[in-house]
C-alpha positions as CSV (number, residue, x, y, z in Angstrom):
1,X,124.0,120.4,72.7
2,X,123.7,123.8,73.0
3,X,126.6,126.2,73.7
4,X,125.7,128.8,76.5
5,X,123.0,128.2,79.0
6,X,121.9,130.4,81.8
7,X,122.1,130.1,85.4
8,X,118.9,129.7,87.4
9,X,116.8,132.6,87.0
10,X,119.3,135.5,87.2
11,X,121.0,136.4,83.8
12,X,124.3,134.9,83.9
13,X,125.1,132.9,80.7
14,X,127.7,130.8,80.8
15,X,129.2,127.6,78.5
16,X,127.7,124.6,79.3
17,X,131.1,122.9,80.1
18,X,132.8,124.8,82.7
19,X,136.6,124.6,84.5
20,X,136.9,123.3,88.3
21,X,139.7,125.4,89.4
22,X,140.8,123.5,93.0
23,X,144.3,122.5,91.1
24,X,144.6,126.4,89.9
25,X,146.4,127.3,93.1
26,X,145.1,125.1,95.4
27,X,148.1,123.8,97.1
28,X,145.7,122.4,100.0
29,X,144.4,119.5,97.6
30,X,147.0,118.8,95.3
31,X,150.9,118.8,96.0
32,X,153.2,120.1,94.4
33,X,151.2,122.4,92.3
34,X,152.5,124.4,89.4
35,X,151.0,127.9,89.2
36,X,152.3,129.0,85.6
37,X,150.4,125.7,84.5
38,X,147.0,126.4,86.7
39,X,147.1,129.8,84.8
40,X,147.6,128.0,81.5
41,X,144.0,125.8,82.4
42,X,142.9,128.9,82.5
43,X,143.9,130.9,79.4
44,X,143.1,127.6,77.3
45,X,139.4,127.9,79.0
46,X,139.4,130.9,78.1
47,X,140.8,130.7,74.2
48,X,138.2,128.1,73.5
49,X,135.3,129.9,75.1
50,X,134.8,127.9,78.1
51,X,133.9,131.2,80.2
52,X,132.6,129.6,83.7
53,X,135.7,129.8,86.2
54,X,134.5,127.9,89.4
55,X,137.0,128.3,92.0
56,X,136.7,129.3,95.8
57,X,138.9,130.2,99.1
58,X,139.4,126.9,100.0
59,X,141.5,126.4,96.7
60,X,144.6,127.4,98.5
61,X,142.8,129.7,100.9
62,X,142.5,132.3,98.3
63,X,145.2,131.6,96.3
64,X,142.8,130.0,93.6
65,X,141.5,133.3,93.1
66,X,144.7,135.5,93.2
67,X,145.8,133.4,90.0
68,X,142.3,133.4,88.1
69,X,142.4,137.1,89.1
70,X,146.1,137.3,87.8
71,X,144.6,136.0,84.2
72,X,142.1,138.2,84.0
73,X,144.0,141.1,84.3
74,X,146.6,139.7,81.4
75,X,143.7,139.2,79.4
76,X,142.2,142.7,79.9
77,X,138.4,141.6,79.0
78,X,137.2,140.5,82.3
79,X,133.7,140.4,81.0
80,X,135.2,136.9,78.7
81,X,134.8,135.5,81.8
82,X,132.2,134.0,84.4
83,X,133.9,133.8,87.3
84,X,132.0,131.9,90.3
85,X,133.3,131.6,93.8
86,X,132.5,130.1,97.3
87,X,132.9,131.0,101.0
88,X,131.9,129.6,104.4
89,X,135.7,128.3,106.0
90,X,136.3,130.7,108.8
91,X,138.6,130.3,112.2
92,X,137.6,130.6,115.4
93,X,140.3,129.8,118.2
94,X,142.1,128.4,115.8
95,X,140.0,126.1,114.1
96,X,138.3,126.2,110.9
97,X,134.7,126.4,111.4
98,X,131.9,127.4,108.7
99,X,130.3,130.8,109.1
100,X,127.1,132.1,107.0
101,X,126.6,135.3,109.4
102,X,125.6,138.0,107.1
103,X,128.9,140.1,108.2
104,X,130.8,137.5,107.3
105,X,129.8,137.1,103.9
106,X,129.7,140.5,103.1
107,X,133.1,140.1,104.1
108,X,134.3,137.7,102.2
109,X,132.9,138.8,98.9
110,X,134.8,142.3,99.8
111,X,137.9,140.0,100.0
112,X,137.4,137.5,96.8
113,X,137.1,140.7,94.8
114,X,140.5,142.3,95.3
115,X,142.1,139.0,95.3
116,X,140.7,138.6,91.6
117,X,141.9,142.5,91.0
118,X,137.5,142.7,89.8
119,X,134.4,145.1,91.3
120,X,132.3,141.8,90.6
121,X,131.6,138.4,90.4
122,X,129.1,136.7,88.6
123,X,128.5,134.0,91.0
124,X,129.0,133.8,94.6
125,X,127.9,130.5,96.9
126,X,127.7,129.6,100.6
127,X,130.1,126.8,100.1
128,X,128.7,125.3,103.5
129,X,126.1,125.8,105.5
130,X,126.4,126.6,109.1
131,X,124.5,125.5,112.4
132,X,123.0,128.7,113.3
133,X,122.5,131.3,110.1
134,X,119.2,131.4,109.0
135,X,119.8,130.6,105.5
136,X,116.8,132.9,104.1
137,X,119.3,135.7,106.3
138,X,122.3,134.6,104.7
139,X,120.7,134.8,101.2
140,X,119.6,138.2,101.8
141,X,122.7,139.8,102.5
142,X,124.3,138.2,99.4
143,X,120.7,139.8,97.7
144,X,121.8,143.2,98.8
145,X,125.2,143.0,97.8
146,X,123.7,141.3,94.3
147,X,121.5,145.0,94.1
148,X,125.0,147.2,95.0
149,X,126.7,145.4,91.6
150,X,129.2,143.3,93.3
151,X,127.9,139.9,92.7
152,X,125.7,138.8,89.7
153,X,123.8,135.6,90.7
154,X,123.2,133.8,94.1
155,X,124.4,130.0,94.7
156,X,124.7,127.5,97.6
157,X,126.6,124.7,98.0
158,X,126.0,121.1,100.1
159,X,123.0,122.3,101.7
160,X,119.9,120.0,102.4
161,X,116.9,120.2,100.3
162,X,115.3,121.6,103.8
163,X,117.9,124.4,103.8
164,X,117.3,125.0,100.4
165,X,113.7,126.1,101.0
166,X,115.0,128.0,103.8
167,X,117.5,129.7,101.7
168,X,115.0,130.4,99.0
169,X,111.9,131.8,100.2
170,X,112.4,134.9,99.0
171,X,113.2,133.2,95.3
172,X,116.7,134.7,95.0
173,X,118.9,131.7,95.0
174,X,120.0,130.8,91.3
175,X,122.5,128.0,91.5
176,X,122.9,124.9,94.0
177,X,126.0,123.0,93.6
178,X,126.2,119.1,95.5
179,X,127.8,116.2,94.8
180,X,125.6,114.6,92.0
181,X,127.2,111.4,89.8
182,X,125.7,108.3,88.5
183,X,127.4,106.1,91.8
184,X,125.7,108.8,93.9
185,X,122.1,109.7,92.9
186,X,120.6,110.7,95.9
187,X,119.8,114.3,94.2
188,X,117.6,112.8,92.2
189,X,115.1,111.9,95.0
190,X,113.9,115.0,95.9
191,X,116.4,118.0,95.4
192,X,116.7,118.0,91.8
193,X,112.5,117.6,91.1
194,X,112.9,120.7,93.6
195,X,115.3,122.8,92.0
196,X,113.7,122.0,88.7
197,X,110.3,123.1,90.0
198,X,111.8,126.7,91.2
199,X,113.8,127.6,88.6
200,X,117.2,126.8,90.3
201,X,120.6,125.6,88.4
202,X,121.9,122.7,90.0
203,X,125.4,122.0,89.1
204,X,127.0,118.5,90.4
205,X,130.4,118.2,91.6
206,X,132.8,115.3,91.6
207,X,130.7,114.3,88.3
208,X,133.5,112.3,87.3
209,X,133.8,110.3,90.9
210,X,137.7,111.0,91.2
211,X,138.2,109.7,88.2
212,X,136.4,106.4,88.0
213,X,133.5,107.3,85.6
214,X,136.1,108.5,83.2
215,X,137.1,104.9,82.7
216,X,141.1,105.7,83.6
217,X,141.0,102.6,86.3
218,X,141.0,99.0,85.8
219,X,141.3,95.7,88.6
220,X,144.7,95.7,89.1
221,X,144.9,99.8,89.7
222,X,146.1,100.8,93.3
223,X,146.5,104.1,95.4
224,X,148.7,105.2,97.9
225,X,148.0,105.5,101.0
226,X,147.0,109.0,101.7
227,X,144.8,108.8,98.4
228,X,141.5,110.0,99.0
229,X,140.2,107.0,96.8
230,X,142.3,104.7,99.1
231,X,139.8,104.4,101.7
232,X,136.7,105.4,99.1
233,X,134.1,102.6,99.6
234,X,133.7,102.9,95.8
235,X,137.0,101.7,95.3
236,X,137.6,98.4,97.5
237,X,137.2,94.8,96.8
238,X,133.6,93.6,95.1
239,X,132.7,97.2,94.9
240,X,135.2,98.3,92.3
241,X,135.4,95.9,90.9
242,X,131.6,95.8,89.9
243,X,131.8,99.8,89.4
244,X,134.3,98.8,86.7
245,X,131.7,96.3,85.0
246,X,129.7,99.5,84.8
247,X,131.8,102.1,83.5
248,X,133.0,99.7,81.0
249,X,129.3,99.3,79.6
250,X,129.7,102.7,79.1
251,X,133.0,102.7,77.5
252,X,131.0,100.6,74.7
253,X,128.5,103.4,74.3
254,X,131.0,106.2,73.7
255,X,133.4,103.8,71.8
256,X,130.4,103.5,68.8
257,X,129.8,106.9,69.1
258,X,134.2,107.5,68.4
259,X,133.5,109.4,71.7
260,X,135.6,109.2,75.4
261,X,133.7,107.8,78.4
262,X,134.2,110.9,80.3
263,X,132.3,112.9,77.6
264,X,129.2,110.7,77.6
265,X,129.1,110.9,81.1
266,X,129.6,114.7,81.3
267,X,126.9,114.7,78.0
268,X,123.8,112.4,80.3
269,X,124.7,114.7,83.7
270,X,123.2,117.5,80.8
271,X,119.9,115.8,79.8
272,X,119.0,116.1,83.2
273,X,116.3,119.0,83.1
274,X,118.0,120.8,85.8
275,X,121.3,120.7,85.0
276,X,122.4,123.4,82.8
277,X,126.3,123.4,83.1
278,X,129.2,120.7,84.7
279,X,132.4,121.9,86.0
280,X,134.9,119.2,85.4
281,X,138.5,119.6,87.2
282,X,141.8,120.5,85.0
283,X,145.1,120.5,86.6
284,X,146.6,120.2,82.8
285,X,145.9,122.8,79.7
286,X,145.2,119.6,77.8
287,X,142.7,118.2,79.8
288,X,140.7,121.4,79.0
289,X,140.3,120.7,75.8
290,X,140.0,117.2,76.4
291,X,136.5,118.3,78.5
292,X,135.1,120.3,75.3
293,X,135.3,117.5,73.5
294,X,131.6,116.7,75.4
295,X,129.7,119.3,73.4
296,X,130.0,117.2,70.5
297,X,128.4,114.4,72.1
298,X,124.6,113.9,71.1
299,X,123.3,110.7,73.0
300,X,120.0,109.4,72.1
301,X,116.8,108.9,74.1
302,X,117.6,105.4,74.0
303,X,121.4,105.9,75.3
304,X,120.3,107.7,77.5
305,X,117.9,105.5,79.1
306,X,120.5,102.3,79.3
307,X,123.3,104.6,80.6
308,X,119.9,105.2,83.2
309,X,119.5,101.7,83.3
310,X,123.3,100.7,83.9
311,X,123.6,102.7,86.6
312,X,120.1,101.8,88.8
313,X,120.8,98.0,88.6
């Protein structure tokens, strides 16, 4: 597997296994949050080479940011690191609505950029799409800003293959980021023979389905209440427990390879032809290094095909 890839057609290279940062500060997801350890993820990234930092505002309403930007600046090489952010949450009367208005983007890259103490980042998205920004508009503000130095590549996030077209008619869109994993294919229908076709990185999140395609669940495993996987349909009654037959043909395949189920996961989202990079989630330094780990996996055509198969029947 190769060891630096680039995003869609600008010239950002990055590691192919990158660092979800919404447990870096993001006090809005997780509880009881420990910074010094968020910034420990990220030095340990870092140390092992795993340059491509996705965070956001919504991790912690900036606070995601402050910290990566905190590391940086102990680090003193911000070009070690590819840093990509989001924006879209705004407020209006009091309630947070999503905003792709050209002012308010140019806006919130000004803002992302002194949090992280940096004149740039390398990749900024629309995290969501609004109801009344053209998205080709939207795109060309970020374009501008792209051409004045303060942003590198161009991404999107959770927009419709229609708003994607939108978004890209003038080509300059680089990176799409949706929710891609092998319980939720849907990408594969029409956005990712899209993407593929232009040129455009798409990088899924939740690639590891809260947990569940890294085999860390069994029958008898419950949630609490105000667990997110609590009400999940993946994760009640005949569902789960036919999910579980499924990861654990998978655990078979990694087992004879001496490899984790999380890793060959991670490894077949990368044989996809479009997708050049995944961004697992590390609250933990250890689980950092835990996600490497996936470079070294080299599945076969025919793994890959009955991990394919496994997953479609």
């Amino acid at each position: 597997m190769k060891k630096e890839t680039t995003l869609g057609r600008s010239d950002v290279t990055v590691h192919p296994i990158g660092v979800g940062t919404n447990a870096v500060g993001g006090h809005n997801i997780y509880p009881n949050l420990d910074e010094e350890q968020g910034k420990k993820v990220v030095h340990d990234a870092l140390d092992y080479g795993m340059n491509f930092l996705d965070t956001a505002y919504a991790y912690g309403m900036g606070r995601s940011e402050e910290l990566i930007g905190d590391v940086i600046k102990e680090r003193g090489n911000r070009r070690e690191a590819a840093i990509a952010t989001k924006a879209a949450h705004s407020f209006k009367d009091g309630e947070m609505v999503f905003n792709n208005h050209p002012d308010f983007l140019k806006q919130a890259v000004e803002d992302s950029l002194k949090r992280m103490q940096t004149d740039y980042v390398d990749l900024f998205y629309i995290h969501f799409p609004d109801e009344d920004t053209p998205k080709a508009e939207a795109v060309g503000a970020l374009q501008r800003l792209r051409e004045e130095g303060k942003i590198r590549s161009i991404g999107v996030s959770n927009f419709s293959v229609d708003q994607l077209k939108d978004a890209d008619q003038d080509g300059h869109v680089d990176v799409i980021q949706s929710e891609y994993n092998l319980f939720k294919r849907g990408a594969e229908q029409d956005m990712l023979p899209l993407v593929q076709e232009r040129g455009i990185t798409f990088i899924p999140y939740f690639p590891l389905a809260s947990g569940l395609l890294a085999g860390k669940y069994d029958q008898h495993t419950t949630f609490a209440a105000d667990d997110i996987r609590a009400n999940s349909p993946m994760f009640q009654g005949e569902t789960f427990k036919e999910n579980l037959e499924k990861v654990d043909q998978v655990r078979r395949i990694a087992e004879n390879k001496g490899a984790g189920t999380a890793h060959v996961v991670l490894a077949w989202y990368l044989t996809r032809n479009a997708v050049d990079a995944v961004i697992p989630g590390a609250k933990r330094p250890e689980q950092v290094v835990d996600n490497l780990k996936t470079i070294d996996v080299h599945l076969t055509d025919e793994e890959t095909a009955e991990i394919d198969r496994i997953f479609k029947s």
